[in-house]
C-alpha positions in Angstrom: -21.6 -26.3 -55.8 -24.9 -27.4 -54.6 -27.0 -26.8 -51.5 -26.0 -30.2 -49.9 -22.4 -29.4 -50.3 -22.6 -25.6 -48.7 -25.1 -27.1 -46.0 -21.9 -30.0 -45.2 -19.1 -26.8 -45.2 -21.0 -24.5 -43.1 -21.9 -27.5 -40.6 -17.8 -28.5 -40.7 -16.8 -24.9 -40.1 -19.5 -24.2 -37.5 -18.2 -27.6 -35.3 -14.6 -26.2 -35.7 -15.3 -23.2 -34.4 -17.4 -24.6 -31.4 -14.5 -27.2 -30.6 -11.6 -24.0 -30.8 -13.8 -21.6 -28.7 -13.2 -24.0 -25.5 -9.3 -24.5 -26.1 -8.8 -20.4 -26.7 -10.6 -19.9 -23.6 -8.7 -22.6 -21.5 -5.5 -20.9 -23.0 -6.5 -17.7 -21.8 -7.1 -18.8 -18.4 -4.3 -21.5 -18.1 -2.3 -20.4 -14.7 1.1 -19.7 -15.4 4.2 -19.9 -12.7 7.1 -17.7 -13.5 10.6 -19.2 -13.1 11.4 -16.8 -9.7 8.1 -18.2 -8.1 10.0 -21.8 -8.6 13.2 -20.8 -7.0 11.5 -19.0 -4.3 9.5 -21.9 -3.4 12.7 -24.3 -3.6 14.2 -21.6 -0.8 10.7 -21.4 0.8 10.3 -25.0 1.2 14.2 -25.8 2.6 13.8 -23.2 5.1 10.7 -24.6 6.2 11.5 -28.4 6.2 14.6 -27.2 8.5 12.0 -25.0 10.4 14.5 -22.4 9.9 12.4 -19.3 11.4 14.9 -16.6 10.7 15.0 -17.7 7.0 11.4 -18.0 6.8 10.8 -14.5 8.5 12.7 -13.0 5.7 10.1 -14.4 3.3 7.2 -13.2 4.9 5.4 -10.1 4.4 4.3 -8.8 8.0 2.1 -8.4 8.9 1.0 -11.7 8.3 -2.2 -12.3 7.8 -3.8 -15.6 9.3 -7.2 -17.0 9.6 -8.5 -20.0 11.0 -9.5 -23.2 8.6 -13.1 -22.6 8.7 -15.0 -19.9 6.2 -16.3 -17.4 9.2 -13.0 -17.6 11.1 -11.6 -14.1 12.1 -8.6 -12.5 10.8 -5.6 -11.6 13.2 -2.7 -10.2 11.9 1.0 -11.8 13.4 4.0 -9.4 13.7 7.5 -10.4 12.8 8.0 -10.5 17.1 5.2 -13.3 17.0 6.2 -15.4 14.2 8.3 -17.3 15.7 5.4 -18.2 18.0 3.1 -19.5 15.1 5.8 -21.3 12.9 4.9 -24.5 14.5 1.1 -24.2 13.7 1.9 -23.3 10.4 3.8 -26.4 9.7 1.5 -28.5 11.8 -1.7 -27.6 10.2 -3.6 -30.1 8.0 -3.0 -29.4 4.5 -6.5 -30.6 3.8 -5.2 -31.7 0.2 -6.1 -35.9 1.4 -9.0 -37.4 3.4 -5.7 -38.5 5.3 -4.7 -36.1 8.2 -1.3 -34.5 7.5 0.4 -31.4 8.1 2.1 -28.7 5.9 5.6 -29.8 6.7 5.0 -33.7 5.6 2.8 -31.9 2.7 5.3 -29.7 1.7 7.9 -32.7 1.4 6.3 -33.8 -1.7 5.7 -30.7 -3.4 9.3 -30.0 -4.9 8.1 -27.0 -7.6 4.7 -25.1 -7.9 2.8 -26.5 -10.1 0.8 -24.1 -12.7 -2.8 -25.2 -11.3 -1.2 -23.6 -8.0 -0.7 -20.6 -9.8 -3.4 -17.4 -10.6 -3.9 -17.2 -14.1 -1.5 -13.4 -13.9 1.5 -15.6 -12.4 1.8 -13.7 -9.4 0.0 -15.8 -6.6 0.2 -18.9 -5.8 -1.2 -21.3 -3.4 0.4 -24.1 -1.4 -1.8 -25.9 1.1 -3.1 -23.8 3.5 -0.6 -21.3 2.4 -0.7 -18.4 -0.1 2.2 -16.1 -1.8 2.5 -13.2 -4.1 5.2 -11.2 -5.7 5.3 -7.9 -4.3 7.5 -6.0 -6.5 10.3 -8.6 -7.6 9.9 -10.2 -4.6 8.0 -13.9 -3.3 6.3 -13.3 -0.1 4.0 -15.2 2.3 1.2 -13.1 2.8 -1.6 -15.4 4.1 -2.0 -18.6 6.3 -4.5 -20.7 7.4 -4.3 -22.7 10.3 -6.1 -25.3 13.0 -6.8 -23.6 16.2 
């Protein structure tokens, strides 16, 4: 074997290896949506087209935590008593997923299963909008909102 064809191996095995390193770490980080997180959302998303606030109160973890749409907006926390009372902002805020003003419900229409860039790369958070979920225990709850004030 001569220098030339060692110098042409080394230089193919050295471009495999720099075009693999980026696909192993994209597989490692690739989000992944576990089957329950897509039933829970198809229950999620019925209640709250039907603005069904008993339903959706079942699905919440409470307190709920929820914070205005800018980065220095305060944190309040919302009881189960007072969720009926923010359910409408909820579903009226802008999803801010379009340069087109919408709101969650009309957002929400369109978004029949949770896609896996919605998902944290441990499947067990996912975000929706201006909405965010996690599996506590075995459960699906809505833990945090955002909304327009």
């Amino acid at each position: 074997m001569t220098c030339g064809s060692l110098h042409r191996i080394f230089s193919l095995s050295t471009l495999l290896v720099i075009i693999t390193i980026p696909t192993a770490c994209f597989a490692k980080t690739n989000s992944h949506c576990p089957d329950n997180a897509q039933q829970f959302w198809k229950e999620f998303r019925t209640a709250a087209m039907q603005s069904n606030v008993k339903k959706i109160a079942n699905m919440v973890q409470f307190p709920l935590e929820v914070r205005g749409t800018m980065d220095d907006s305060p944190s309040r926390q919302i009881n189960r008593d007072k969720f009926k009372n923010i359910l409408p902002k909820l579903l009226a805020t802008d999803p801010g997923m379009s340069a087109i003003p919408g709101t969650m419900k009309s957002y929400i229409q369109n978004i029949e299963t949770v896609q896996k860039k919605a998902c944290n790369k441990h499947g067990n958070q996912f975000r929706i909008g201006t909405w965010v979920f996690v599996k506590k225990n075995a459960d699906w709850l809505l833990v945090q909102a955002f909304i327009e004030e």
